[in-house]
DSSP file (Angstrom, degrees, kcal/mol; ACC not computed):
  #  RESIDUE AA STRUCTURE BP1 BP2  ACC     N-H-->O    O-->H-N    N-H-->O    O-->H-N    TCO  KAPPA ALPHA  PHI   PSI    X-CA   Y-CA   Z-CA
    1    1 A X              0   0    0      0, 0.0     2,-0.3     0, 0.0     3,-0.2   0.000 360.0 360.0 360.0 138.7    0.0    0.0    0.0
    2    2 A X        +     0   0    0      1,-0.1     0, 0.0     0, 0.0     0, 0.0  -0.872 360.0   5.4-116.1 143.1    0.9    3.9   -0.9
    3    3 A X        -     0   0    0     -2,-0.3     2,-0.4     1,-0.2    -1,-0.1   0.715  67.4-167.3  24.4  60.0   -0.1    6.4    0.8
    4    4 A X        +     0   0    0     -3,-0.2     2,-0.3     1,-0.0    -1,-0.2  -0.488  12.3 171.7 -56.3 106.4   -1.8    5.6    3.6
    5    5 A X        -     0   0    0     -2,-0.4    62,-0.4     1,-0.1    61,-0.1  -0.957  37.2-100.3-138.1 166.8   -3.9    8.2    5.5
    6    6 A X        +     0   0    0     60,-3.1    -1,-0.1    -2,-0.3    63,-0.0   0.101  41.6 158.3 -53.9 164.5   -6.2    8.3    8.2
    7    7 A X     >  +     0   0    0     60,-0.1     4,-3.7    61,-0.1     3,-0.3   0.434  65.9  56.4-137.0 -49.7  -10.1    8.7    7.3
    8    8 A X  H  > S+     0   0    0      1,-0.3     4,-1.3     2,-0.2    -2,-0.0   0.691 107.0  40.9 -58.2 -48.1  -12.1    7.4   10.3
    9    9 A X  H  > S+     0   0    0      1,-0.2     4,-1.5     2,-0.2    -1,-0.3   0.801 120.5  45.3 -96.0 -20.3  -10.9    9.6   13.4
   10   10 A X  H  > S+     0   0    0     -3,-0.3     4,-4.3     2,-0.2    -2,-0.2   0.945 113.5  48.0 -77.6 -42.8  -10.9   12.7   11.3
   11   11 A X  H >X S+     0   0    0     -4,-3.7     3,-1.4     2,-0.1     4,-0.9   0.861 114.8  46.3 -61.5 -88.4  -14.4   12.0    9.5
   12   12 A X  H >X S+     0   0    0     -4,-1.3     4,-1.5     1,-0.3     3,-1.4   0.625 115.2  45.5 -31.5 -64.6  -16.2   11.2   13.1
   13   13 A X  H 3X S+     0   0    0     -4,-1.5     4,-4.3     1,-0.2     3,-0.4   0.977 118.0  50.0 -57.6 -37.7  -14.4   14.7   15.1
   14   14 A X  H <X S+     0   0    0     -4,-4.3     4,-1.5    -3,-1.4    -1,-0.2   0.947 110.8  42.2 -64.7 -23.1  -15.6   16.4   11.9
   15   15 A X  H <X S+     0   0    0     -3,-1.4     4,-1.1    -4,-0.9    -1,-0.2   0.749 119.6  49.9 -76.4 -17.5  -19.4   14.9   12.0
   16   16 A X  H  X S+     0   0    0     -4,-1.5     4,-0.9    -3,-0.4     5,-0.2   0.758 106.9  49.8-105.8 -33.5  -19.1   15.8   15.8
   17   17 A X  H >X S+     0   0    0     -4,-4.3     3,-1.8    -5,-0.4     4,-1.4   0.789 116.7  46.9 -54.2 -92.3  -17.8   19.5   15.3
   18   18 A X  H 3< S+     0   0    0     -4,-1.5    -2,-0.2     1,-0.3    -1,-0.2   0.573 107.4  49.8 -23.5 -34.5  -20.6   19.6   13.0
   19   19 A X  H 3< S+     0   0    0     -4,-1.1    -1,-0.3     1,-0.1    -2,-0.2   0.696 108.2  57.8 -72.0 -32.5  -23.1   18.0   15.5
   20   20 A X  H << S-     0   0    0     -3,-1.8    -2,-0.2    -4,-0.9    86,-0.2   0.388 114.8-124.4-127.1 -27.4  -21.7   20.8   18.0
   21   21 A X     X  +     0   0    0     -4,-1.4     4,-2.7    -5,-0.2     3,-0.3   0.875  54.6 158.6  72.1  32.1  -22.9   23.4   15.3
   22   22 A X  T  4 S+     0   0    0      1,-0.2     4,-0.3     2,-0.2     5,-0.2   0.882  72.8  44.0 -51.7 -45.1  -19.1   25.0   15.0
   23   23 A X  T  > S+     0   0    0      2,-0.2     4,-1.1     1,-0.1    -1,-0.2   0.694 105.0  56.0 -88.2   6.1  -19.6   26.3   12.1
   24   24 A X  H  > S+     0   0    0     -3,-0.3     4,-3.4     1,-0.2     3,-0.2   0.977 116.2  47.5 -61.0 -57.9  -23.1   27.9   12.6
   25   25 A X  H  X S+     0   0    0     -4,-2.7     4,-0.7     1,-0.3    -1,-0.2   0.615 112.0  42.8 -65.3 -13.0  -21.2   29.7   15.6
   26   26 A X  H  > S+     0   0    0     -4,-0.3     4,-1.3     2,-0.2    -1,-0.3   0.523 116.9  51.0-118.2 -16.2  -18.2   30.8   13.8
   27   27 A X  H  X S+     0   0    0     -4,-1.1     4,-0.5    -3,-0.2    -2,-0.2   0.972 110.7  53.6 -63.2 -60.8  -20.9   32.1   10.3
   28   28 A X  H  < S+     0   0    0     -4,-3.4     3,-0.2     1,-0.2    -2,-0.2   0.809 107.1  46.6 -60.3 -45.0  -22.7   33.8   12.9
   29   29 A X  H  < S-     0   0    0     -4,-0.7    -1,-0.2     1,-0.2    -2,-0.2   0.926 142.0 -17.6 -19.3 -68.5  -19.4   35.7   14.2
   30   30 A X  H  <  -     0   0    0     -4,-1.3    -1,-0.2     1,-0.2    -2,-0.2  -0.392  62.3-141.5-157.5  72.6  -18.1   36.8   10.6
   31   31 A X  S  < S+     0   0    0     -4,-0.5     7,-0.6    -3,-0.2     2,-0.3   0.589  94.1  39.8 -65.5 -67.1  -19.7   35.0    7.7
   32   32 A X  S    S-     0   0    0      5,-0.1    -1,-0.1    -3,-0.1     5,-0.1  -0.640  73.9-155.9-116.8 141.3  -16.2   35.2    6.2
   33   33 A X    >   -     0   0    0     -2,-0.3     3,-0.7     3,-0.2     4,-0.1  -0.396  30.6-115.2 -94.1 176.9  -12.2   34.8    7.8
   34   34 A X  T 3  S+     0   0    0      1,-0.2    -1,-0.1     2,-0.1     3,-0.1   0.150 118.9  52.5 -46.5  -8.6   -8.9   36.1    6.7
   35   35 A X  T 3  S-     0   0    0      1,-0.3    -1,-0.2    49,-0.0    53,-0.1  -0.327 127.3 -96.2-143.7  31.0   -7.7   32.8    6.1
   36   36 A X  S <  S+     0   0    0     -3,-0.7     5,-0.5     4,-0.1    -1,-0.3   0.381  83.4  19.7  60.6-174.4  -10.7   32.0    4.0
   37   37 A X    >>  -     0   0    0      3,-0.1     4,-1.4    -4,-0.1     3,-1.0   0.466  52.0-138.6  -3.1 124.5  -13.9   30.3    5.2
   38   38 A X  H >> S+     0   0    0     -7,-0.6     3,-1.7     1,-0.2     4,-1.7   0.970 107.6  44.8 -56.2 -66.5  -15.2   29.9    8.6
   39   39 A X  H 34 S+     0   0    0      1,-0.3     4,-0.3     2,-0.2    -1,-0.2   0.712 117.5  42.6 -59.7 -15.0  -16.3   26.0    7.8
   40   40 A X  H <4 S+     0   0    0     -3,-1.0    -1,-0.3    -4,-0.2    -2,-0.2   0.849 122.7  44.0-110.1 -21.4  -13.0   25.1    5.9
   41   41 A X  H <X S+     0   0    0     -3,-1.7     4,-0.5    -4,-1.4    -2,-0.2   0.620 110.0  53.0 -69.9 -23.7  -10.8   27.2    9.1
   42   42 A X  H  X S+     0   0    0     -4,-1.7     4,-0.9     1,-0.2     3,-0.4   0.869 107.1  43.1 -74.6 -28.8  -12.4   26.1   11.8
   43   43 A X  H  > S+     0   0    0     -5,-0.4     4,-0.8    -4,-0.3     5,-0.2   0.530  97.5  72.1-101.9   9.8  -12.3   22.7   11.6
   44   44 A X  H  > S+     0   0    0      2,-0.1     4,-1.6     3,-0.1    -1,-0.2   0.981 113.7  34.5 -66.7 -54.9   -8.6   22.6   10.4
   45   45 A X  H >X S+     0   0    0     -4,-0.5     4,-1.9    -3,-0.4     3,-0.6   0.940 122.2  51.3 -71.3 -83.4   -7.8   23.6   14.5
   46   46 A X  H 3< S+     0   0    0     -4,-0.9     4,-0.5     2,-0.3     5,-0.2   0.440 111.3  39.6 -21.8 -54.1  -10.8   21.5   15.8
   47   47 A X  H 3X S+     0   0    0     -4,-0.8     4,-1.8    -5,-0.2    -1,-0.3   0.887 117.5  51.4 -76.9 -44.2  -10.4   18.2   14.2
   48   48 A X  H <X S+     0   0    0     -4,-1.6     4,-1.9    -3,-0.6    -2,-0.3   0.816 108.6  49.9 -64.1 -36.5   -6.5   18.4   14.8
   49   49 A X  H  < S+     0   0    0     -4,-1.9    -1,-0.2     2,-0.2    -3,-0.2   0.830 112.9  48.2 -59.5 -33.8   -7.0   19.3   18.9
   50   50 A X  H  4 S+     0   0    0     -4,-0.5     3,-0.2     1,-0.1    -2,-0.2   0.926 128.0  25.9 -87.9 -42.0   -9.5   16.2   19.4
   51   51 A X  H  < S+     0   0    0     -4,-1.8     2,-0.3     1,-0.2    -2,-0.2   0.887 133.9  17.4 -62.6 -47.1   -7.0   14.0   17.5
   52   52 A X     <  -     0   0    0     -4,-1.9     2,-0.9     2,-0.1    -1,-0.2  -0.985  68.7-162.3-147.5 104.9   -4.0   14.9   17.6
   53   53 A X        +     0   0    0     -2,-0.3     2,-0.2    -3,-0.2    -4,-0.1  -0.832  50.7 104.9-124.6  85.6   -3.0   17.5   20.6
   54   54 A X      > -     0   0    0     -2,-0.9     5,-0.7    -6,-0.1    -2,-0.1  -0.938  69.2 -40.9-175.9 170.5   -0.1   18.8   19.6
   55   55 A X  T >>5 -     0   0    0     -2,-0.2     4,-1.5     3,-0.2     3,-1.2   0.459  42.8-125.3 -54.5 126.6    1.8   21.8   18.1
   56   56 A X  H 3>5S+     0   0    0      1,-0.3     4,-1.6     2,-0.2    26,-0.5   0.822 109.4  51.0 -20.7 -47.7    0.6   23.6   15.5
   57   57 A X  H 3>5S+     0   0    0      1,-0.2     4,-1.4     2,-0.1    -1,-0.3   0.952 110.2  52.9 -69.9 -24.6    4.0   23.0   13.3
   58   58 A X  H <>>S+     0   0    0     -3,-1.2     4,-1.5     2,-0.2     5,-1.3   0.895 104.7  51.7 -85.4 -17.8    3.6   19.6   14.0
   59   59 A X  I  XXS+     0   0    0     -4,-1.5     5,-1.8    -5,-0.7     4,-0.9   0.994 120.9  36.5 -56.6 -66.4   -0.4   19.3   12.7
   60   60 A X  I  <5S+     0   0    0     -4,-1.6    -1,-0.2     1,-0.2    -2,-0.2   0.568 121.7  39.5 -84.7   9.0    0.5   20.8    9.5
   61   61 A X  I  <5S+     0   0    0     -4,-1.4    -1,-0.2    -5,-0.2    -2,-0.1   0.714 133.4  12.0 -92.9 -17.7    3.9   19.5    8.7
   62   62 A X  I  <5S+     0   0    0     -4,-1.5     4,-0.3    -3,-0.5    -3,-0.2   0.683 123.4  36.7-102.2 -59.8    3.0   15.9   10.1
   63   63 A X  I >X<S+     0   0    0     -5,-1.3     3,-2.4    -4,-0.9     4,-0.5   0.916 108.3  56.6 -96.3 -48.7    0.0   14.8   10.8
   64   64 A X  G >4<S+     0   0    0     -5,-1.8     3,-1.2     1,-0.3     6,-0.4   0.891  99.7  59.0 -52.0 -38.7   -2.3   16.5    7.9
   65   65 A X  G 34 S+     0   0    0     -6,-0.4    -1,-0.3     1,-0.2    -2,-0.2   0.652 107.5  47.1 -63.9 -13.0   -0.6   15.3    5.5
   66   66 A X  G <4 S+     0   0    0     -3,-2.4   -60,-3.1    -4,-0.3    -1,-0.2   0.219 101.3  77.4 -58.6 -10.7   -1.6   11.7    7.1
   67   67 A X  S << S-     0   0    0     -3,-1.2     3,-0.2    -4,-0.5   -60,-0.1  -0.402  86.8-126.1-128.4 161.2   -5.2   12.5    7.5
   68   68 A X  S    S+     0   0    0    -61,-0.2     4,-0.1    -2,-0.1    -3,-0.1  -0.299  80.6 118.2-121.5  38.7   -7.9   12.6    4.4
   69   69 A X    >>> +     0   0    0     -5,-0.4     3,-2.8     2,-0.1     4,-2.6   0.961  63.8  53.1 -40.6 -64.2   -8.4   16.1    5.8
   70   70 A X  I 3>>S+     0   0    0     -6,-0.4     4,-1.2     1,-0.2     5,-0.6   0.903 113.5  44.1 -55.2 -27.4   -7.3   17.9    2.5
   71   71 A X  I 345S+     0   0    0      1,-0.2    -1,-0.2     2,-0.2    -2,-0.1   0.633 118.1  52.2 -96.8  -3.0  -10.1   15.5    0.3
   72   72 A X  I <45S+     0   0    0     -3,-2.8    -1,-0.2    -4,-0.1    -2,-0.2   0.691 128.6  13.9-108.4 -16.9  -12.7   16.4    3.3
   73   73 A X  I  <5S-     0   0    0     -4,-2.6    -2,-0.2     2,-0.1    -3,-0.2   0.614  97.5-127.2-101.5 -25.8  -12.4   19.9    3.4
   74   74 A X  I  << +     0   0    0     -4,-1.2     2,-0.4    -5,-0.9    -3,-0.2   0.962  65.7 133.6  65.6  60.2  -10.7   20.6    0.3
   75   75 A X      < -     0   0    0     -5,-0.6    -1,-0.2    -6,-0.2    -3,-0.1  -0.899  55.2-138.0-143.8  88.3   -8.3   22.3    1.7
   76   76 A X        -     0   0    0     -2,-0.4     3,-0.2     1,-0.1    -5,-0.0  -0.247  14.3-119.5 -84.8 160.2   -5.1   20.7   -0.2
   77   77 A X  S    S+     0   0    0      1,-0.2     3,-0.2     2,-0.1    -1,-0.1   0.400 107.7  64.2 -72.2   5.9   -2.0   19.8    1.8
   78   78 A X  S    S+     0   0    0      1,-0.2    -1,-0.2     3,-0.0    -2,-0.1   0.530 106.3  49.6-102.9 -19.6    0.5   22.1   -0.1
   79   79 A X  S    S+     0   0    0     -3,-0.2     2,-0.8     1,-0.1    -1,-0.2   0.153  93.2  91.8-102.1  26.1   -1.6   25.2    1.2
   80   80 A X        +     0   0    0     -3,-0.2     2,-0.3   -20,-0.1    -1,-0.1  -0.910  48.0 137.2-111.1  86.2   -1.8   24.1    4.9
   81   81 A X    >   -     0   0    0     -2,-0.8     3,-3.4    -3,-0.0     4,-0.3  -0.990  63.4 -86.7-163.7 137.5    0.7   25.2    7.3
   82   82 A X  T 3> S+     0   0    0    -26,-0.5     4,-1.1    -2,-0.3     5,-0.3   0.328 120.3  59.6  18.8 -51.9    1.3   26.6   11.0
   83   83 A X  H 3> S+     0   0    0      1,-0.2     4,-1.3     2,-0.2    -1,-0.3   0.823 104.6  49.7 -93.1 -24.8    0.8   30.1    9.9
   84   84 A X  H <> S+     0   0    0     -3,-3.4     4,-3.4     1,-0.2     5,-0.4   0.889 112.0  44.0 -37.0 -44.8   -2.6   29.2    8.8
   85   85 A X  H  > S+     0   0    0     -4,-0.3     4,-2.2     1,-0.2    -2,-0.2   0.895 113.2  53.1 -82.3 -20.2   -3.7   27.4   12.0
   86   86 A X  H  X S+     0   0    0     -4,-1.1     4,-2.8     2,-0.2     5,-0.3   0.896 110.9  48.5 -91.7 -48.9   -2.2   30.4   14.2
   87   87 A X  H >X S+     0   0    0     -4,-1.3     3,-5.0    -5,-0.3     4,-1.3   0.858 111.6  47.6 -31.3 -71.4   -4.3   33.1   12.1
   88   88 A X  H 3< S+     0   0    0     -4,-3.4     4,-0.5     1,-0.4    -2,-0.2   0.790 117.7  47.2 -68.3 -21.2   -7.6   30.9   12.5
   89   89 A X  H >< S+     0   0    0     -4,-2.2     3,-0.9    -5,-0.4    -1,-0.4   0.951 104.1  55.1 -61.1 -37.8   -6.5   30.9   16.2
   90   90 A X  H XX S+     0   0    0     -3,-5.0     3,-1.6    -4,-2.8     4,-0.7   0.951 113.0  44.5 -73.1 -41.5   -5.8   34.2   16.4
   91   91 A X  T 3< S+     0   0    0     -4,-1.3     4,-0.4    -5,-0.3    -1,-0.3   0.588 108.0  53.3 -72.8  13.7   -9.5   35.0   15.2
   92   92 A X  T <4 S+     0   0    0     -3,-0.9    -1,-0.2    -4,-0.5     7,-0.2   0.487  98.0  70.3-109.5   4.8  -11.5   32.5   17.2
   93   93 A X  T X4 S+     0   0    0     -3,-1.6     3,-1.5    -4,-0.3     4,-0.3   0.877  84.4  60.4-104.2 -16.0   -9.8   33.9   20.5
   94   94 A X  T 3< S+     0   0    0     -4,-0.7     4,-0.4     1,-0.2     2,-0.3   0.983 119.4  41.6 -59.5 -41.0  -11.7   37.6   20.7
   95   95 A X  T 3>>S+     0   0    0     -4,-0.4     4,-4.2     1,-0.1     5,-0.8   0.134  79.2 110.7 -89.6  48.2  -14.9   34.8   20.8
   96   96 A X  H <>5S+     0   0    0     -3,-1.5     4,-1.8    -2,-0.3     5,-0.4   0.995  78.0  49.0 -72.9 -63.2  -13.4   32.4   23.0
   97   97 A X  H  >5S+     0   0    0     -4,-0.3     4,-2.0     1,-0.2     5,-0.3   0.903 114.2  42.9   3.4 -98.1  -15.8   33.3   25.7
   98   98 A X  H >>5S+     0   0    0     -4,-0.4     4,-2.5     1,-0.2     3,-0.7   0.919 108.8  58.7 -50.6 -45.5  -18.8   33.1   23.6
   99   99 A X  H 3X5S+     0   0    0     -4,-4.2     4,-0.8     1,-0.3     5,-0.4   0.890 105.8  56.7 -77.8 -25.8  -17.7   29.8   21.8
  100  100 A X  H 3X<S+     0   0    0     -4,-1.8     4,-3.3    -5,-0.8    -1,-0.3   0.999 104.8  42.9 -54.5 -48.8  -17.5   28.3   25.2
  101  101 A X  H <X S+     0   0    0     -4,-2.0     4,-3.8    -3,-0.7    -2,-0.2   0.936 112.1  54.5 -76.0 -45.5  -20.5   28.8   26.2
  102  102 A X  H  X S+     0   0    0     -4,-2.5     4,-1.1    -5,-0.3     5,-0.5   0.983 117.4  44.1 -30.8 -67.1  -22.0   27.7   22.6
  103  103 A X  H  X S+     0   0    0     -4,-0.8     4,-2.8    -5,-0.3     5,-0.3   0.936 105.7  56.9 -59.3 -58.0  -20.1   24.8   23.2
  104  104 A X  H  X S+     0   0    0     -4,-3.3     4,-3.5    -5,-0.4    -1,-0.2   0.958 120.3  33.9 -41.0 -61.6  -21.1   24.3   27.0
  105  105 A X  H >X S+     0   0    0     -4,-3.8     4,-2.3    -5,-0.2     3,-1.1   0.951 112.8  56.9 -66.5 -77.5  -24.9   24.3   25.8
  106  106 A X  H 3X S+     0   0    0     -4,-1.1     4,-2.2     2,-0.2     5,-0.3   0.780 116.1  36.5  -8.5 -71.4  -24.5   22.5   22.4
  107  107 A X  H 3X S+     0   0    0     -4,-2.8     4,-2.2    -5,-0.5     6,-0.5   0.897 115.5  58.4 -84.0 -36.5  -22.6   19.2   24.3
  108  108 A X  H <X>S+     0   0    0     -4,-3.5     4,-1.4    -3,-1.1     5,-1.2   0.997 115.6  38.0 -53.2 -60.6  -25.6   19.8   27.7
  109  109 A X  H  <5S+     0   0    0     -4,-2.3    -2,-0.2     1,-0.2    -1,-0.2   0.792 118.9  51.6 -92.2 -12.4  -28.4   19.3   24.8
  110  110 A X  H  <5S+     0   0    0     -4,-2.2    -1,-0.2    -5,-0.5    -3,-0.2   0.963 127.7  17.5 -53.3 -74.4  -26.3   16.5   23.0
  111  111 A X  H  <5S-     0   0    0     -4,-2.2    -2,-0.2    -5,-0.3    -3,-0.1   0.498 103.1-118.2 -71.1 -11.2  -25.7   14.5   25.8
  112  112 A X  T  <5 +     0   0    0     -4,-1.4     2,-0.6     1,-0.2    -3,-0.2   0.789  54.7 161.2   9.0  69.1  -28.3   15.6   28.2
  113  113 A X      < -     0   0    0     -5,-1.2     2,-0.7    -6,-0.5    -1,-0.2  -0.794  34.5-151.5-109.6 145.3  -26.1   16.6   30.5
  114  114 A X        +     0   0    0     -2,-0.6     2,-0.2    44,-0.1    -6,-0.0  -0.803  36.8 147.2-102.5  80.2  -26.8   19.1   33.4
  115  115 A X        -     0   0    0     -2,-0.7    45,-0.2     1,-0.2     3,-0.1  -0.749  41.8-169.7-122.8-179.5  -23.7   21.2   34.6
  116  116 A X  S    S+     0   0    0     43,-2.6    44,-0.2     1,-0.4     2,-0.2   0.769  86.0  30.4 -94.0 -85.4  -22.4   24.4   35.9
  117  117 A X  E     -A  159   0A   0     42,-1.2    42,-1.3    40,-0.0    -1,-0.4  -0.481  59.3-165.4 -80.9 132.6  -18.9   23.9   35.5
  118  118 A X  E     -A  158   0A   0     40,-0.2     2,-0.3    -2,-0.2    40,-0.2  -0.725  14.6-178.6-151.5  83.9  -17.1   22.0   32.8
  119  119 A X  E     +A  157   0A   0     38,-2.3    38,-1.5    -2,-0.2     2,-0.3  -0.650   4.7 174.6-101.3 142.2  -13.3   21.3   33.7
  120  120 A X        +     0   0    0     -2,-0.3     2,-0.2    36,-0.2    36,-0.2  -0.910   7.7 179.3-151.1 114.0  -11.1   19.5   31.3
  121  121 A X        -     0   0    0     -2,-0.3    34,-4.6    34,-0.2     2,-0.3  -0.832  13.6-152.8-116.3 171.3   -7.1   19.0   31.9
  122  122 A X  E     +B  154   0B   0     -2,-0.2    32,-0.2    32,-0.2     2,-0.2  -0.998  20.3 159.7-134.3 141.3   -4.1   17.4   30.3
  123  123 A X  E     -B  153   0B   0     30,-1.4    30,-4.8    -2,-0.3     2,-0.2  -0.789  20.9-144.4-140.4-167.3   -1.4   16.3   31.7
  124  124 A X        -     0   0    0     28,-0.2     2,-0.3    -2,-0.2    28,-0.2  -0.763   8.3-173.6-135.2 178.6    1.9   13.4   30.6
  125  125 A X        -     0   0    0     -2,-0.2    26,-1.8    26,-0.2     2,-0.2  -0.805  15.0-136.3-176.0 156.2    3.5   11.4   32.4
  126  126 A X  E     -C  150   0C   0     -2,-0.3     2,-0.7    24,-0.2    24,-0.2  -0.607   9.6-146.7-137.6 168.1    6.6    9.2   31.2
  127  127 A X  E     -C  149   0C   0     22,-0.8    22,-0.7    -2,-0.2     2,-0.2  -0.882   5.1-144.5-123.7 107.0    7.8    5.4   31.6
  128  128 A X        +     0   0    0     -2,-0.7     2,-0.5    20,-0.2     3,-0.3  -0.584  60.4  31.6-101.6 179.0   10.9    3.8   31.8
  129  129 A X  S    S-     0   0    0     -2,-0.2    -2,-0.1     1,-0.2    20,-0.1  -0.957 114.8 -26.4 146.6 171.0   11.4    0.6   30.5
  130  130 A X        -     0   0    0     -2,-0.5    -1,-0.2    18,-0.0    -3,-0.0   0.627  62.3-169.6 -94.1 -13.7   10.3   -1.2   27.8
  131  131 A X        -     0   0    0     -3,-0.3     2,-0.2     1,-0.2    -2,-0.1   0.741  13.3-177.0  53.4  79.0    6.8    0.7   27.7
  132  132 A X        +     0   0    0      2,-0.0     2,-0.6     0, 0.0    -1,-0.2  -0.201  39.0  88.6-121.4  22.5    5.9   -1.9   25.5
  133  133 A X  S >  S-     0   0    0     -2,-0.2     3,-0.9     3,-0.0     2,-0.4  -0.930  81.4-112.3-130.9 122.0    1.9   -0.6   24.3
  134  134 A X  T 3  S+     0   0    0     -2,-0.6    -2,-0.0     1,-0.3    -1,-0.0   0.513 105.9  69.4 -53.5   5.1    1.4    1.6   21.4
  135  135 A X  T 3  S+     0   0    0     -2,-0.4     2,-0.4     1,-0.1    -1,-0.3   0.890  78.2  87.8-102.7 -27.8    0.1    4.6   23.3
  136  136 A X    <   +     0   0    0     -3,-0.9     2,-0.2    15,-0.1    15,-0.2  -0.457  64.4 175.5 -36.9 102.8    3.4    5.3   24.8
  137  137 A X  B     -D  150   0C   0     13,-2.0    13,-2.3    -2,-0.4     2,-0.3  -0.735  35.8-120.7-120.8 160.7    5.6    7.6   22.2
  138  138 A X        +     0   0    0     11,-0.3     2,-0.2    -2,-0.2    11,-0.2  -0.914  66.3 110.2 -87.8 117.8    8.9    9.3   22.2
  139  139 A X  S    S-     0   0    0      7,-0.5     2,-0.7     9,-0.4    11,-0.0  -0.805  70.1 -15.2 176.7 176.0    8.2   13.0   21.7
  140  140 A X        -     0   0    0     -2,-0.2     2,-0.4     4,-0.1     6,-0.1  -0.191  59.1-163.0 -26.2  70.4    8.3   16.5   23.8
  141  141 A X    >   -     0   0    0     -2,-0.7     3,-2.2     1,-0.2     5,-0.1  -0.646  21.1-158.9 -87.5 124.9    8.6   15.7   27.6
  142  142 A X  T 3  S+     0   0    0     -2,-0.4    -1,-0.2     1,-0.3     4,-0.1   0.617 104.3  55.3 -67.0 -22.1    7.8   18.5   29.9
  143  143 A X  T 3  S-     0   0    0      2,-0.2    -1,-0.3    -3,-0.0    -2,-0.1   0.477 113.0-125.3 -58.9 -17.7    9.9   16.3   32.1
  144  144 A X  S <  S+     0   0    0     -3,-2.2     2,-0.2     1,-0.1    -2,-0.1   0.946  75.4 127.8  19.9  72.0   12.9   16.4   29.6
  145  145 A X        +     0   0    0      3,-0.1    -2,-0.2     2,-0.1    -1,-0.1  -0.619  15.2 150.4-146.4  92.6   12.8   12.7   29.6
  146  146 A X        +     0   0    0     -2,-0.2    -7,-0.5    -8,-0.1    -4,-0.0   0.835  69.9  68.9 -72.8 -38.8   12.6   12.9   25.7
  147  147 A X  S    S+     0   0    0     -9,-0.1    -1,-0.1    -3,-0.1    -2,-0.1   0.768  98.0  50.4 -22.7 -76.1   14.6    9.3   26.3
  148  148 A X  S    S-     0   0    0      1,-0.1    -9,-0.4   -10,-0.1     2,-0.3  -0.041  88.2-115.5 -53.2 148.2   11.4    7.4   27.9
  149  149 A X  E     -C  127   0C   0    -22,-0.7   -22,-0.8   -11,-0.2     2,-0.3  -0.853  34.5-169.0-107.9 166.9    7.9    7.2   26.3
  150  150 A X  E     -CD 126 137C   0    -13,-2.3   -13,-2.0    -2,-0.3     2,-0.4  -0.908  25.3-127.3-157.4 172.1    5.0    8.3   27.2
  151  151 A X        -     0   0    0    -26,-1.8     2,-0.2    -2,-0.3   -26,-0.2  -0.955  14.8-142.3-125.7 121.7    1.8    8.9   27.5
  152  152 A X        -     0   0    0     -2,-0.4     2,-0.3   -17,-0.2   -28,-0.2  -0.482  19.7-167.5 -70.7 139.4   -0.9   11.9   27.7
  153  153 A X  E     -B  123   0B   0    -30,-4.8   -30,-1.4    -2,-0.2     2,-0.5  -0.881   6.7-174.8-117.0 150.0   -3.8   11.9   29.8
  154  154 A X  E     -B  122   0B   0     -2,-0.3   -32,-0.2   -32,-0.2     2,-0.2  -0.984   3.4-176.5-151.9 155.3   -7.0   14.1   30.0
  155  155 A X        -     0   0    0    -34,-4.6     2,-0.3    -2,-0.5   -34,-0.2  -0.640   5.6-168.0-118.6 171.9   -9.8   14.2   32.3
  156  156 A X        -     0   0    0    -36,-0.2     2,-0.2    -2,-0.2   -36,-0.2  -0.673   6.7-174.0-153.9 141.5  -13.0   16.5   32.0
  157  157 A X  E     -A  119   0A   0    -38,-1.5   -38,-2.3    -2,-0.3     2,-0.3  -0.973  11.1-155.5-142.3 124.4  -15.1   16.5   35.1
  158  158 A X  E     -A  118   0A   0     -2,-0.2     2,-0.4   -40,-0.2   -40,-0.2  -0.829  19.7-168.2-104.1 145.7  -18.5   18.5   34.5
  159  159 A X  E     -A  117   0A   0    -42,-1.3   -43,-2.6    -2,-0.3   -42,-1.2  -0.954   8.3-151.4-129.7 149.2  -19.7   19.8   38.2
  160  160 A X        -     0   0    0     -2,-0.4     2,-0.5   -45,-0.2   -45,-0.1  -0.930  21.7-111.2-126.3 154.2  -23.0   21.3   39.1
  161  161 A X        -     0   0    0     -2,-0.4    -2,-0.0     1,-0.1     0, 0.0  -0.857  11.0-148.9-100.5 133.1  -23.8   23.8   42.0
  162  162 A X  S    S+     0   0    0     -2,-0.5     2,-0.3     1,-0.1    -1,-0.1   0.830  95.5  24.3 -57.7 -62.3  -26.1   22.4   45.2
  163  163 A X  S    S-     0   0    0      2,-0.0     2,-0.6     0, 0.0    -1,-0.1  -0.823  83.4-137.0-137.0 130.9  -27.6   26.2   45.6
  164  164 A X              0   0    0     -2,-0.3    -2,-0.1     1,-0.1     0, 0.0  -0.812 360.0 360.0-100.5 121.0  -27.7   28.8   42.5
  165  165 A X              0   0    0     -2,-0.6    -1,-0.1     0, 0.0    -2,-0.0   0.797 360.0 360.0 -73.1 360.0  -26.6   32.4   43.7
């Protein structure tokens, strides 16, 4: 086989952005971006964060080109690079606020879920060893033990309040 690239985990985060109504919320903001379309900029950031959490040079030099992103957005890989995704960041963050909250309600009427509060961290944590399991990689250790692999974790814990001020 040639050229193998992902199809599965990028179509599902995009049907679930979509399910989430991202680009209704980012049309309604500014029908049109600096980096051309809300629908074909948002969901370059957005599909790459749920998948793949990790620096912006390394989504577009690495991993998109891996992905059947470019034939699902149309967004080819030879236009796709770093300084794109750091634009479309730089415009989604005067509505960070608001797409939070979008987001908060959108995933409460998804799920039916009832919160307040919606807290979500990530943190790594490294092995030495044979680490022997395929989620363990060798990559950027906040630990600088690039040596070891390791693994990233992330929790979200949604809390609701007893008594409403």
């Amino acid at each position: 086989m040639e050229n193998c690239r992902q199809f599965g985990g990028p179509w599902l985060a995009l049907e679930l952005i979509a399910a989430c109504n991202w680009m209704s919320f980012c049309n309604a903001k500014s029908p049109w971006s600096r980096t051309g379309s809300w629908s074909l900029s948002r969901a370059d950031p957005g599909d790459a964060r749920l998948l793949e959490p990790s620096s912006e040079l390394h989504i577009a030099e690495q991993w998109y080109p891996k992905t059947a992103l470019a034939e699902l957005l149309g967004v080819p890989s030879n236009v796709f690079d770093d300084n794109r995704l750091y634009r479309t960041l730089d415009e989604l963050l005067p509505h960070k606020e608001d797409l939070q909250v979008h987001l908060k309600n959108r995933m409460g009427s998804l799920f039916a879920l009832d919160y307040d509060i919606l807290l979500y961290d990530v943190t790594s944590t490294f092995f030495e060893g044979s680490a022997d399991f395929p989620m363990a990689q060798r990559g950027y250790s906040r630990d600088q033990r690039s040596d070891c692999k390791q693994v990233c974790i992330g929790r979200c814990v949604a809390l609701r309040h007893a008594a409403r001020l």
